[in-house]
C-alpha positions as CSV (number, residue, x, y, z in Angstrom):
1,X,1.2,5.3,-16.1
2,X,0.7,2.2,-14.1
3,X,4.3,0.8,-13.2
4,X,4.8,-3.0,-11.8
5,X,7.3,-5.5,-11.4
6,X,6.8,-9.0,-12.6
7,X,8.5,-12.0,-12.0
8,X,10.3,-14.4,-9.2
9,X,10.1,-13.1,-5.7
10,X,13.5,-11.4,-5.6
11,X,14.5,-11.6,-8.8
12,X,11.4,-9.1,-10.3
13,X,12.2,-6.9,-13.7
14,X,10.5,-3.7,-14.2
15,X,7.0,-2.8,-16.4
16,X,4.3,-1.0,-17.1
17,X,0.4,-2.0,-18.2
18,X,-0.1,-0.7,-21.3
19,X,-3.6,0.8,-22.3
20,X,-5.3,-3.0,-22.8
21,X,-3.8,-4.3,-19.4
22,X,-1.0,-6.6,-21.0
23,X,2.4,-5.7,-19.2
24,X,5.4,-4.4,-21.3
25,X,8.8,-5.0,-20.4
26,X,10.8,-1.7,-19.5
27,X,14.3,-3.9,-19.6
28,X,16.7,-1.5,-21.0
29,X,14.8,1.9,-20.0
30,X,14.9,1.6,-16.2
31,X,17.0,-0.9,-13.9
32,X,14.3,-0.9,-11.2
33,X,11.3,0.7,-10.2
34,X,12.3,2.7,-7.3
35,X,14.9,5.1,-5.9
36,X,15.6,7.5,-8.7
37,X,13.5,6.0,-10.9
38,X,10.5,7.6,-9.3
39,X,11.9,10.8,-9.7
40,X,10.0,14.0,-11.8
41,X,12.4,13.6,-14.9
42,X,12.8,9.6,-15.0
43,X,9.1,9.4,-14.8
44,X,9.0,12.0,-17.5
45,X,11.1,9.9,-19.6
46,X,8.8,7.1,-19.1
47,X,6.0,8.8,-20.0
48,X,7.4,9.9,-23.5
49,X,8.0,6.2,-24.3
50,X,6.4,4.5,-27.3
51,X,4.3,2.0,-25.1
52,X,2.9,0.4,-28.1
53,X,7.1,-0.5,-29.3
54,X,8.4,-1.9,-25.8
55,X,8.6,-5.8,-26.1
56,X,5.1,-7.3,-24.5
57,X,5.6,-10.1,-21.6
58,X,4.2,-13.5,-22.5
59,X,1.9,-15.2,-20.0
60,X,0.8,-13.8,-16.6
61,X,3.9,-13.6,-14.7
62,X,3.5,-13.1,-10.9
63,X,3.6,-9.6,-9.7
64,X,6.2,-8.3,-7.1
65,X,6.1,-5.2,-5.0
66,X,5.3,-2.2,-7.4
67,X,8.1,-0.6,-5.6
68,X,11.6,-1.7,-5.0
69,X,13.8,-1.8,-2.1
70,X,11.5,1.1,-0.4
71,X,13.6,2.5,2.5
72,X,10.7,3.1,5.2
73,X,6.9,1.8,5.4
74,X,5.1,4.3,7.6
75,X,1.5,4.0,8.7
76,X,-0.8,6.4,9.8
77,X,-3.0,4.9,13.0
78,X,-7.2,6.3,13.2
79,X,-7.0,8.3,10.3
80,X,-10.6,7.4,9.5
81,X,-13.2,8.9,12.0
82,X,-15.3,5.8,11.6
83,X,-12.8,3.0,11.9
84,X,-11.6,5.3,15.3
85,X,-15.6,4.6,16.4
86,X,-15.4,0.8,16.0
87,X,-12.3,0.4,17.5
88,X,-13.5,2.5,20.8
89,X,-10.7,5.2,20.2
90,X,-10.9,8.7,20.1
91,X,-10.0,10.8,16.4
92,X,-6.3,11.7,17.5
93,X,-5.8,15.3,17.7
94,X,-2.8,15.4,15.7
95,X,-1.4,12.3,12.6
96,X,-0.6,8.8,14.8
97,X,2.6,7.7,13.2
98,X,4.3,4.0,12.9
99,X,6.5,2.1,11.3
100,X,5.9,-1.0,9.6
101,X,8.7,-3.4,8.7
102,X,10.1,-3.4,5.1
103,X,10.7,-7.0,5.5
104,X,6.9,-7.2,5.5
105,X,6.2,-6.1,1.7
106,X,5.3,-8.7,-0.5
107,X,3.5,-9.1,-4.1
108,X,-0.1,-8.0,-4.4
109,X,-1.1,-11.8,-4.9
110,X,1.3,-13.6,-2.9
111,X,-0.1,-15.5,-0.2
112,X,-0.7,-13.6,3.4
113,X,1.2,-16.1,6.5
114,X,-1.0,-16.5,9.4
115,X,1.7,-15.6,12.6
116,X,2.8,-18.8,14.4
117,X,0.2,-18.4,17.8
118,X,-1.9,-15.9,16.0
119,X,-5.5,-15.8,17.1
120,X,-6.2,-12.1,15.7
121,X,-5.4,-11.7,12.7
122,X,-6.9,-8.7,10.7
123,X,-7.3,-6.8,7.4
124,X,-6.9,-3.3,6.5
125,X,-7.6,-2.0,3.0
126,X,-5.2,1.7,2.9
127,X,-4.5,4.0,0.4
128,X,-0.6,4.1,0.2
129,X,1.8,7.4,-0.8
130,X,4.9,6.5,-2.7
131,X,7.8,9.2,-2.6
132,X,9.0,10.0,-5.4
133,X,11.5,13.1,-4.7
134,X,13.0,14.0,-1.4
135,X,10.7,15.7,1.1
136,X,11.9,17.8,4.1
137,X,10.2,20.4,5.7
138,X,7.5,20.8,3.0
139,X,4.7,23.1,2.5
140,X,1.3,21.1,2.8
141,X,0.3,23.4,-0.4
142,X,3.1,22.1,-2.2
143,X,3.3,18.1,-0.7
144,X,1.6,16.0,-3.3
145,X,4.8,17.2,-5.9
146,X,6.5,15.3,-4.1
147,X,4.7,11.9,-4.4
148,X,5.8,9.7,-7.5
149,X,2.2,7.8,-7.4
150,X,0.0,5.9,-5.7
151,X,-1.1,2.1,-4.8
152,X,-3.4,-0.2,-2.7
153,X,-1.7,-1.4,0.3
154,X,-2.8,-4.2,3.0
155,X,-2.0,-3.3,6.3
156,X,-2.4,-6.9,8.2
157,X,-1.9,-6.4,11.7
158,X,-2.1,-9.3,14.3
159,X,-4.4,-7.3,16.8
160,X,-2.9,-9.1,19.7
161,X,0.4,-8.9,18.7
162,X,-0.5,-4.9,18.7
163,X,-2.5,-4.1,21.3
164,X,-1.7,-6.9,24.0
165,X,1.6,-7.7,24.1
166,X,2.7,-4.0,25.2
167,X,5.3,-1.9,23.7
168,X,5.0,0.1,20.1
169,X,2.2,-1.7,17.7
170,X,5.0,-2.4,15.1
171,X,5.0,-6.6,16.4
172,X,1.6,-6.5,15.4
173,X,2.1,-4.9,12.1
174,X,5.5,-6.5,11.1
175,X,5.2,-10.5,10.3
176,X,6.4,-11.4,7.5
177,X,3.8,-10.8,4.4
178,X,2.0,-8.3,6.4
179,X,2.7,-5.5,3.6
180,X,1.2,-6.3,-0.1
181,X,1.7,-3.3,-2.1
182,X,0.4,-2.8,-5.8
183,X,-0.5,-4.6,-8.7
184,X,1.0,-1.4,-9.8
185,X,2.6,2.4,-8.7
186,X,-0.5,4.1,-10.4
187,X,1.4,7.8,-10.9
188,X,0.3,11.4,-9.8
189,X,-0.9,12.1,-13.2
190,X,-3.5,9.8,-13.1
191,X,-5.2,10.4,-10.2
192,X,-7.4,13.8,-10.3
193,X,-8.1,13.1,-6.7
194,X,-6.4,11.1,-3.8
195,X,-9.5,12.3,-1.4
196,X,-12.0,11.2,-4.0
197,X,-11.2,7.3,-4.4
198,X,-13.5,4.3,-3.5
199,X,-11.8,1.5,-1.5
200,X,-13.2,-2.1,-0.5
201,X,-12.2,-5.7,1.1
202,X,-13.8,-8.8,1.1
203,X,-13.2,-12.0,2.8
204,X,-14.6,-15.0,1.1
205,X,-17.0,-12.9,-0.7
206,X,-17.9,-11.7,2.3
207,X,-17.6,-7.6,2.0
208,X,-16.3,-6.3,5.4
209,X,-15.0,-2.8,4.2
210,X,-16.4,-0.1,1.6
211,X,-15.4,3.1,2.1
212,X,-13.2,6.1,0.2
213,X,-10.9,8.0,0.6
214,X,-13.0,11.5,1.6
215,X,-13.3,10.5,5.0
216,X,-9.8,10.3,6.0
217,X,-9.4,13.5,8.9
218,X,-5.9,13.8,8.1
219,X,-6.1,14.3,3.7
220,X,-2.4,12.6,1.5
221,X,-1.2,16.3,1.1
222,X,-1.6,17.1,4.9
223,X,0.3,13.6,5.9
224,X,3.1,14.1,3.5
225,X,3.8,17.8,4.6
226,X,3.4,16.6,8.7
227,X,5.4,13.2,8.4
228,X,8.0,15.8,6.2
229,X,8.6,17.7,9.7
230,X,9.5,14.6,11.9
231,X,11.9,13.0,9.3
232,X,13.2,13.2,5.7
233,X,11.2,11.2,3.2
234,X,13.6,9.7,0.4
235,X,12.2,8.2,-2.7
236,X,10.8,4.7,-2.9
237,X,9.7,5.3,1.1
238,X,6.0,4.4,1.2
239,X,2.9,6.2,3.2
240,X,-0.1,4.0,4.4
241,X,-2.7,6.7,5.4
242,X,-4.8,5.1,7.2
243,X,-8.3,2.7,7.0
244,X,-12.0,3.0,6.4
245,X,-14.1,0.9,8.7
246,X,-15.3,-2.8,8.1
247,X,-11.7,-4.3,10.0
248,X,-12.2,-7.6,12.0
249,X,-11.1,-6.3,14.7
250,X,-14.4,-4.2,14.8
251,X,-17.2,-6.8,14.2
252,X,-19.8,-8.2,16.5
253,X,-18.6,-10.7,17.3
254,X,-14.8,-9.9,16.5
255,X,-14.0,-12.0,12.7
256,X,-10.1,-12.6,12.3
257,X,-8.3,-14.1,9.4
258,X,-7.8,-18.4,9.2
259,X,-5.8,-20.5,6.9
260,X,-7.4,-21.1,3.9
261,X,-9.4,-17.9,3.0
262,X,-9.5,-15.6,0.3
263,X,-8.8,-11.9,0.4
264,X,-9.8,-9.4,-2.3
265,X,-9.2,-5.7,-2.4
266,X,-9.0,-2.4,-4.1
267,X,-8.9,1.2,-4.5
268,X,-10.6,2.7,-7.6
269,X,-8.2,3.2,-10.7
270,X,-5.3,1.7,-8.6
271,X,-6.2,-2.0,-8.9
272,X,-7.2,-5.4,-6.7
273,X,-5.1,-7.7,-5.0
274,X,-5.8,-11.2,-4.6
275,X,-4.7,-13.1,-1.3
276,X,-4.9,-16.5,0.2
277,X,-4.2,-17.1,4.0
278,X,-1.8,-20.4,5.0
279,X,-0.2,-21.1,8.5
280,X,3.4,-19.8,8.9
281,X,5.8,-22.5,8.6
């Protein structure tokens, strides 16, 4: 299933794209998508519905967060060996582990805020890992039961928010619209392979990143299982694993995000976001 949420920013309803792309409503079958809605059984309930029966939504409604009220955004830091090279860091020996603000998600499509004083300003297309059951202590053979789904995640960072201003790189991950997630929680099901998936960005047409998912060192099952050990993962909590290279931050010369561009992204079989850049207010 592909699961979305559609409408206003904070007051989004719950969906699903049916097998021509047209969103259904799933008012009355689930209050939200997240929690325990993400769950083995409630997704199992889903899956048995009669998509063809559930009430189709007129128009093209904006698209929220494919997961609601998440409880923790974690990011995994040079988890490609590549993008490690064109930063000039070293492939960490063990998972590098951060937190990114929740305040920071935002629709696929809604527009990315330039940082009042930003000069750096970068891109990241990333696989993301949404929990769907609670995880604690798990086995790595067993760790992908415990993901609901997956979804295409931007993980804008401010570069010299991050890596300048001292302290922990969350500042520089943070801002506000610094986390798109979606168009849609693609579930387990659905993907044969979370190593096997081909991910791309472009700015203005321009492509800066193509890459896939087989080169990450540290694989979805192997991040789910490690995070697992350092803290309990509750549903709706959301994994970013991690980016291929092609990042701003890494080009000669240096190329950082401006008001009034255009960002396009995706992961195979999990969809594209759509972006435009403005100044903060």
């Amino acid at each position: 299933m592909k699961l979305l949420r559609y409408g206003p920013s904070g007051q989004e309803r719950p969906g699903l794209l049916d097998a021509q792309g047209r969103i259904r409503s799933l008012a009355g079958q689930v209050d939200d998508i997240g929690g325990a809605a993400l769950g083995p059984d409630a997704l199992a309930k889903l899956a048995a519905l009669a998509v063809d029966r559930l009430p189709l939504v007129d128009g093209q409604p904006r698209l929220g967060p494919c997961v609601a009220n998440s409880g923790k955004f974690i990011c995994i830091g040079l988890n490609y060996s590549d993008h490690a090279t064109e930063t000039g860091a070293a492939v960490p020996p063990e998972p590098i582990i951060f937190m990114k603000s929740t305040g920071a998600i935002v629709g696929p499509n809604d527009r990315i805020e330039i940082p009042r004083g930003s000069q750096k300003t970068d891109w990241e297309v990333e696989l993301g890992l949404v929990i769907g059951k609670t995880a604690k202590y798990v086995a790595q053979e067993s760790a992908l039961d415990y993901v609901a789904g997956y979804c295409v995640v931007n993980d804008l960072s401010e570069r010299a928010f991050q890596l300048e201003h001292h302290g922990q790189w969350c500042k520089g991950k943070s801002c506000d619209t610094f986390g798109p997630i979606g168009p849609w929680l693609v579930t387990r099901d659905e993907v044969d392979d979370p190593q096997d998936l081909a991910m791309w960005l472009e700015v203005d047409g321009h492509r800066y990143q193509q890459g896939s998912t087989r080169t990450m060192v540290y694989g979805a099952a192997y991040l789910v299982s490690y995070i697992s050990r350092f803290m309990t993962l509750h549903p709706g909590d959301i994994i970013s694993t991690g980016t291929p290279p092609g990042v701003g931050m890494g080009q000669t010369p240096p190329v950082y995000l401006k008001p009034g561009q255009h960002i396009r992204l995706g992961i195979a079989g999990l969809g594209e976001q759509h972006q435009e850049t403005r100044a903060a207010d």
